[in-house]
C-alpha positions as CSV (number, residue, x, y, z in Angstrom):
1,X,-2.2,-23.0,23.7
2,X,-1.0,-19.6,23.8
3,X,0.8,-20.0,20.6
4,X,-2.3,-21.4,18.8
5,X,-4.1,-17.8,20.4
6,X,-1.4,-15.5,18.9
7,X,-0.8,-17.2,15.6
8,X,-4.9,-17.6,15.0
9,X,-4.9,-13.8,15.7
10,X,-1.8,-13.1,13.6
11,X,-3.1,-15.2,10.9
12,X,-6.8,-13.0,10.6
13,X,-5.2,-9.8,10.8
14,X,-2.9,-10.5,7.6
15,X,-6.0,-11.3,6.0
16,X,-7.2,-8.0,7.2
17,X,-4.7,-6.2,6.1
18,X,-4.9,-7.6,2.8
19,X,-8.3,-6.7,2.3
20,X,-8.1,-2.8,3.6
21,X,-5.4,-2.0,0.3
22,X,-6.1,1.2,-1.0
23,X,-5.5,2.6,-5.2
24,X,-4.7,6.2,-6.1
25,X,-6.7,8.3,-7.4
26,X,-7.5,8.3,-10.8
27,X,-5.6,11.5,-12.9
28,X,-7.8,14.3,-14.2
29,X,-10.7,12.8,-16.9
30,X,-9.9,13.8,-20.1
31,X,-12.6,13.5,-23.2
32,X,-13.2,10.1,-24.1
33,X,-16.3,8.1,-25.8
34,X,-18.6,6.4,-23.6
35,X,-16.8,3.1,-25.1
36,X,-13.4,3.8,-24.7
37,X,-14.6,4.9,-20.5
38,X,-16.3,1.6,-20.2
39,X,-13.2,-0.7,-21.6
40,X,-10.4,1.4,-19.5
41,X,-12.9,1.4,-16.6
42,X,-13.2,-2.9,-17.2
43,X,-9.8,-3.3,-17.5
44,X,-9.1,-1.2,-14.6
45,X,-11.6,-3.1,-12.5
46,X,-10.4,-6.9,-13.9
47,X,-6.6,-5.5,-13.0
48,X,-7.8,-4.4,-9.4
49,X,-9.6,-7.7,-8.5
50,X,-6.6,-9.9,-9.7
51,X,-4.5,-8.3,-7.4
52,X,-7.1,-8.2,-4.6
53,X,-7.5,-12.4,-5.8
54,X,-3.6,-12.4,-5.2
55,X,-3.2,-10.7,-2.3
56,X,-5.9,-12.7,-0.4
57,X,-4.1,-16.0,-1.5
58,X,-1.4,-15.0,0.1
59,X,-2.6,-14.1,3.1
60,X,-5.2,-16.9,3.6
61,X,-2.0,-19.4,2.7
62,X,0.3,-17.6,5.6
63,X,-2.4,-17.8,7.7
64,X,-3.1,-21.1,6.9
65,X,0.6,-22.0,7.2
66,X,0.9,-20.3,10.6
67,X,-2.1,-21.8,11.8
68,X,-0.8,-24.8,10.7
69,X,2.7,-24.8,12.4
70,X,0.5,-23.5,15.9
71,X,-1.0,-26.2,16.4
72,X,1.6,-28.8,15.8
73,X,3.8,-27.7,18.2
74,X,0.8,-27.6,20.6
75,X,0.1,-31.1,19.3
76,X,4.0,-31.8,20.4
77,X,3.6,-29.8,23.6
78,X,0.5,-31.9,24.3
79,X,2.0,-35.7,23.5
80,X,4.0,-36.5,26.2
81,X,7.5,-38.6,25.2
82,X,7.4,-42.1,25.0
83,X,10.5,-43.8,25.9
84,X,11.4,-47.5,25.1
85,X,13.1,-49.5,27.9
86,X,14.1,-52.9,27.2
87,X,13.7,-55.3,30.6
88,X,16.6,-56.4,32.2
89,X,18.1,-59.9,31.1
């Protein structure tokens, strides 16, 4: 049960951490036409959420994947063997 605790809590805080990602910032303006600002600034902001898309797949499928693994091996922990013993002849 521990292990289902520590890979639940592993799990949400890669999805937080792929959520806090930080850019640069932005080089000095230089002149530009209100169109030319609002395409850059669109295809800056389509580039930025396909990456923020990507890197919350990935860390909602590790988390899934480590939730996953958790809680079969509890599931195992949990199911005690069975053996099969044949009765004596």
């Amino acid at each position: 049960m521990k292990k289902l605790i520590l890979a639940a809590a592993a799990a949400s805080a890669l999805v937080l951490a792929a959520c806090g990602a930080t850019e640069e910032a932005a080089p000095a303006a230089e002149e530009a036409t209100v169109e030319e600002v609002a395409t850059e600034a669109a295809a800056t902001t389509e580039e930025a959420v396909t990456e923020a898309v990507e890197a919350t797949t990935e860390a909602t499928d590790a988390a899934v994947d480590a939730t996953t693994e958790a809680v079969e091996e509890a599931v195992e922990e949990a199911t005690p063997e069975t053996t099969t013993e044949t009765a004596p002849e």
